[in-house]
Structures are given as C-alpha cells and as structure tokens.
N, C-alpha and C positions, 0 to 999 in steps of 0.2 A: 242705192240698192246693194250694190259692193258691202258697202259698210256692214248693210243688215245680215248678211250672209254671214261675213265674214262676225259677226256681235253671236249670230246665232251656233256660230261651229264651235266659239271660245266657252260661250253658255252651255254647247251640251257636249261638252269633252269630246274629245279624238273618237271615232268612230272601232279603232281598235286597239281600246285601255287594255295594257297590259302585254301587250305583242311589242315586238321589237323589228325594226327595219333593217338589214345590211344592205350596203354596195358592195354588187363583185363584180371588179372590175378586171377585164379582158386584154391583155397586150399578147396578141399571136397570131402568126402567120398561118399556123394550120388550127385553129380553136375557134371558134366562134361563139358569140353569143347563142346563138341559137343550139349549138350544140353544149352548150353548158344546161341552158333552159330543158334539153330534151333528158340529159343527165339527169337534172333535179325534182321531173316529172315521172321519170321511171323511180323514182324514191315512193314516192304516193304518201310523201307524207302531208301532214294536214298543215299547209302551208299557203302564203299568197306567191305566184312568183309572176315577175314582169323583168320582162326582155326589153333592156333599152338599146341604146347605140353602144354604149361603152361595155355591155354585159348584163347583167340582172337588177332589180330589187328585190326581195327576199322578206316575206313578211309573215311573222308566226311568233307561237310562242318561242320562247327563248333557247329553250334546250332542244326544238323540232329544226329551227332555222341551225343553230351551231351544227345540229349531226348533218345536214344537208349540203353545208356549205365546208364541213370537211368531207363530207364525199366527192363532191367536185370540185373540190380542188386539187384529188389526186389525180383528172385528167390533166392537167396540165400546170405542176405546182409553180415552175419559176414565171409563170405568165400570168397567174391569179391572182388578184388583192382585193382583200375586203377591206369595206371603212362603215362605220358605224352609219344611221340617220339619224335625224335629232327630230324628225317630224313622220306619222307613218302616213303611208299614200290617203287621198282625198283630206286630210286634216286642214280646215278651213284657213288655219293660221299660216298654212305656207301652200298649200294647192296652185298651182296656176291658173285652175279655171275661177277661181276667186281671187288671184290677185293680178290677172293682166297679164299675161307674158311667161317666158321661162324664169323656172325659181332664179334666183341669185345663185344658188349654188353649183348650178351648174356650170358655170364659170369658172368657179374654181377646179371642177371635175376637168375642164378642159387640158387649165396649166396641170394637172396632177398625172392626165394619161400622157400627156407632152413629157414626161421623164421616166414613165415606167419601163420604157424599151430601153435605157440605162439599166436600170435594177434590175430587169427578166436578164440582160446580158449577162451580168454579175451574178446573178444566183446559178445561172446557166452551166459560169464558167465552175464555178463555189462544189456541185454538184455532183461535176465530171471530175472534179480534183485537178483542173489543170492550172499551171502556174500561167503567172501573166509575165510578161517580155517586157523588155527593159524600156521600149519606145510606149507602153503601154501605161507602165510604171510612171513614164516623165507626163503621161497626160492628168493621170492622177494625181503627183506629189512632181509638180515643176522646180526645177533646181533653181529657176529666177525668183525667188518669190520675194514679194514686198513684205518687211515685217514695219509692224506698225506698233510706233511706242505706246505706253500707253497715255503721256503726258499730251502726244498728238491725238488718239484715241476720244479722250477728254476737251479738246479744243475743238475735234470737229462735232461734238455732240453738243455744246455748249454753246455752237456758235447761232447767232440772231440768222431768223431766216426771213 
C-alpha cells in the first residue's frame, strides 16, 4: 500500500509545483518559534507557514516566502538561519506519513542546530564590534597544532581499510 501512495504522489507531481520550501531555524534564549510564526502571520502574506521544534517551514511562492523570511529575521538576526527544502510539505516522495517514521533529514537538522549557538555567538560578538581576547583567540587558532604533510595526507587516504 506504501508503495501505491508513494507510485501515485511521483505520478501526480508535488502537490505544490512551483513554490518553494525554506527552514528557519531558531537558536535563542528570548526568540522563539512561535514568535517568529506570530511575526510571519501578521505579514498576511499568501504563504504556508509551519512551526516546528527547531523554528518554521515556509511555503510559497518564491519572491512571497523571501520578503517574509527577511522580515523575521530582523527580530532576531544573529539567531536566524535559513536553509533551503529540497522537497515541499506532504510531497509523497519524502512525507513521513508515507514513508514510516521521521524524514532522514531531520537528523541532519539535529547536528546543524548542535553548532548554531557557536555562530549566533560569533555574529553576536561581529555585530556589537567587540574584539575577541587572547584566551578566546587560542580556542579558535590553538598555538599546538598538528600540521600534516601532504605526502602523510596521501598515505592516510590511500590506505586499505
């Protein structure tokens, strides 16, 4: 039965040809999803939007979703990141309710907000204009570091595993 679903969603293209999906994704202490989703409903534009755990999906046309998604991002710009979709919601070819379980992707989305609270820091500091300290500097650019030739480079790629 999977299969037929899944034969019959390929056969009658994406449900919404021509729209485009974004992730906005959320790393903040005072931001929340839900107040991003409230942000991009008082827009009233002709859009889909869905509030996940990590922030939004965003679904519209191209140039409706972009003015939306730079308006909220000026609530809270070093803590917003958008990333494209490659599939739009309900599309049979990656849906969960026709494939069993959580997308694959969202796994990835895991490791991706796992380092965004690095970059919101960095853009944070980037913003305010303030310089970074010297113990700051050594965790970025450590004065130990291993350099690797490239002839050893070569050997460990080379080697049978």
């Amino acid at each position: 039965m999977r299969e037929d679903k899944l034969k019959e969603g390929i056969r009658d293209g994406p449900e919404y040809a021509g729209s485009v999906t974004k992730y906005v994704f959320i790393e903040s202490n005072h931001t929340t999803p839900n107040d991003l989703a409230l942000h991009a409903y008082e827009l009233a534009a002709p859009i889909m939007i869905k509030e996940t755990c990590f922030g939004l999906q965003v679904t519209g046309d191209p140039s409706d979703v972009e003015a939306v998604i730079d308006r909220i991002r000026e609530v809270d710009p070093s803590h917003i990141f958008v990333k494209d979709r490659g599939y739009p919601p309900g599309d049979a070819r990656r849906c969960r309710a026709n494939m069993g379980g959580a997308r694959p992707g969202y796994f990835g989305h895991e490791a991706e907000v796992a380092v965004l609270r690095y970059v919101s820091y960095g853009l944070q500091r980037m913003y305010h204009g303030d310089s970074i300290s010297e113990s700051e500097r050594e965790i970025i650019h450590p004065k130990e570091r291993i350099e690797l030739s490239d002839e050893y480079l070569l050997e460990i790629f080379n080697r049978d595993v």
